[in-house]
ROTORMI-623338 format. One record per residue: residue in one letter; x, z, y of N, C-alpha, C in turn. Coordinates in pm, whole numbers, padded with zeros to 5 digits, always signed. Layout:
N
aXZYXZYXZY...
END
This chain:
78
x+02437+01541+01608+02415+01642+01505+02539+01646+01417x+02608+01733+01423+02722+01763+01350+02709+01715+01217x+02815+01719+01111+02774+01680+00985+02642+01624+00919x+02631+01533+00970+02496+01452+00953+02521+01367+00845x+02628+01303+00866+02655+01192+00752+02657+01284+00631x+02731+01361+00611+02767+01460+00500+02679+01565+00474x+02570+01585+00518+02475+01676+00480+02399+01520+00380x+02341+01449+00454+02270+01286+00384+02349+01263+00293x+02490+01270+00247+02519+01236+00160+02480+01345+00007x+02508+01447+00068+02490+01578-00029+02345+01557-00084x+02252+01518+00041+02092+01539-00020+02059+01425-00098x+02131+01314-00073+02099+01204-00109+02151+01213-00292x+02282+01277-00308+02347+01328-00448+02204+01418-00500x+02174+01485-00407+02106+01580-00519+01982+01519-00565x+01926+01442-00492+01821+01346-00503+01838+01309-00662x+01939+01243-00632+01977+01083-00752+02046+01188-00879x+02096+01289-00888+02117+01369-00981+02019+01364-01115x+02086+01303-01230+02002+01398-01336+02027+01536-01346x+02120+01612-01340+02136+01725-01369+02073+01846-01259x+02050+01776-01125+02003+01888-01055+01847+01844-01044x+01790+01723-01098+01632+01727-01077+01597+01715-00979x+01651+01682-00849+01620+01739-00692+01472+01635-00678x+01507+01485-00718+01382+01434-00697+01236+01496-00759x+01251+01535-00909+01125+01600-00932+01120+01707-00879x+01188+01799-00827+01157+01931-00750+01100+01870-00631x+01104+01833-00580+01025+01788-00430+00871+01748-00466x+00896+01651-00575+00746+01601-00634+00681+01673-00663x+00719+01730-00755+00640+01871-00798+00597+01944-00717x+00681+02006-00609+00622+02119-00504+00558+02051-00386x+00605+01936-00317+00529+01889-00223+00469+01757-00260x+00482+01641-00298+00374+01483-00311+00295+01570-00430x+00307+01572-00521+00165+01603-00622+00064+01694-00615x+00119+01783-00496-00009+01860-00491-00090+01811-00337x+00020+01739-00242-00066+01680-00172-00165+01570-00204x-00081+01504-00329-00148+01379-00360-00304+01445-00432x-00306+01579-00489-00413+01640-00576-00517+01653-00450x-00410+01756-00344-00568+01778-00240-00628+01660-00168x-00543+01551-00140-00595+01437-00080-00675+01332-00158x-00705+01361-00306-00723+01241-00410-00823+01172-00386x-00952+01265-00336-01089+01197-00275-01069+01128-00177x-00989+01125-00087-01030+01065+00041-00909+00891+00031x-00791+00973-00050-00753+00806-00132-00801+00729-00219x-00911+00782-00287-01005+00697-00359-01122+00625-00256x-01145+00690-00204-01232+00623-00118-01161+00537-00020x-01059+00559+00035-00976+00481+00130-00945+00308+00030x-00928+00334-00078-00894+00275-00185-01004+00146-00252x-01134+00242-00204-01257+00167-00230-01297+00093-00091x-01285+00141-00047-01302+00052+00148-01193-00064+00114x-01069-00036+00115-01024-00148+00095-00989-00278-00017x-01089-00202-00139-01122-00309-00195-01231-00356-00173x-01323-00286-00071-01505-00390-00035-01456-00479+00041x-01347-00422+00121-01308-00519+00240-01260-00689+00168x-01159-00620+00122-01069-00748+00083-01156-00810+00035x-01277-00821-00084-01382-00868-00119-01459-00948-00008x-01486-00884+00093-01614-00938+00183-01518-01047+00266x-01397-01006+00273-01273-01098+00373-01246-01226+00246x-01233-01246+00165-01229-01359+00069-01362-01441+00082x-01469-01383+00014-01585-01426+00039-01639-01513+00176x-01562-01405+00304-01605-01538+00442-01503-01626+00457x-01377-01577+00394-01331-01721+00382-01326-01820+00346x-01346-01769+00221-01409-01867+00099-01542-01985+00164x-01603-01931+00199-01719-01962+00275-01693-02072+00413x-01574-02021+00474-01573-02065+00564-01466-02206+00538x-01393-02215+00410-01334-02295+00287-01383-02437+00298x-01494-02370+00252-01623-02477+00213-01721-02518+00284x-01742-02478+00381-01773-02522+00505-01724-02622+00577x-01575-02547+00609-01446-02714+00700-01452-02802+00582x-01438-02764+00443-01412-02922+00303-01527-02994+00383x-01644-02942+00384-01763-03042+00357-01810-03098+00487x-01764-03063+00598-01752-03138+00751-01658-03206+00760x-01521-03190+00707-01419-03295+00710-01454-03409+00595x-01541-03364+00463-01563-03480+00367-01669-03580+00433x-01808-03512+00534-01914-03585+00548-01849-03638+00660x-01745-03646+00760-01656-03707+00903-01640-03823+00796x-01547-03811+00697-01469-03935+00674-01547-03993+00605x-01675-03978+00545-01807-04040+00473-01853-04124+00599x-01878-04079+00705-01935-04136+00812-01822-04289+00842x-01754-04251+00879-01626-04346+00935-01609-04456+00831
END
């Protein structure tokens, strides 16, 4: 692709620009309004993976205290 480096560099300037805004122009017209129409289904994606991480601590936790107290009652025995 012809001028590749030098187009990336140009977009990458206009990006990082205060004066041309390029990063909030993108935000503005494309992530915030996707982020608006998608907001339900990242809240909920959001909530799944905090039941998860919850229920995944909990069997570990569980499963924690389980090996402590078979490795404590082994060396109780011995």
């Amino acid at each position: 692709f012809p001028f590749y480096y030098e187009i990336k560099i140009i977009l990458v300037l206009w990006l990082l620009s205060p004066a041309t805004k390029g990063s909030s122009i993108l935000y503005r017209r494309f992530v915030h309004p996707a982020l608006i129409r998608r907001e339900a289904e990242i809240d909920d994606a959001l909530a799944r993976a905090t039941e998860q991480g919850y229920t995944a601590v909990l069997h570990l936790g569980t499963k924690g205290v389980n090996y402590a107290t078979t490795v404590l009652m082994q060396t109780a025995i011995k």
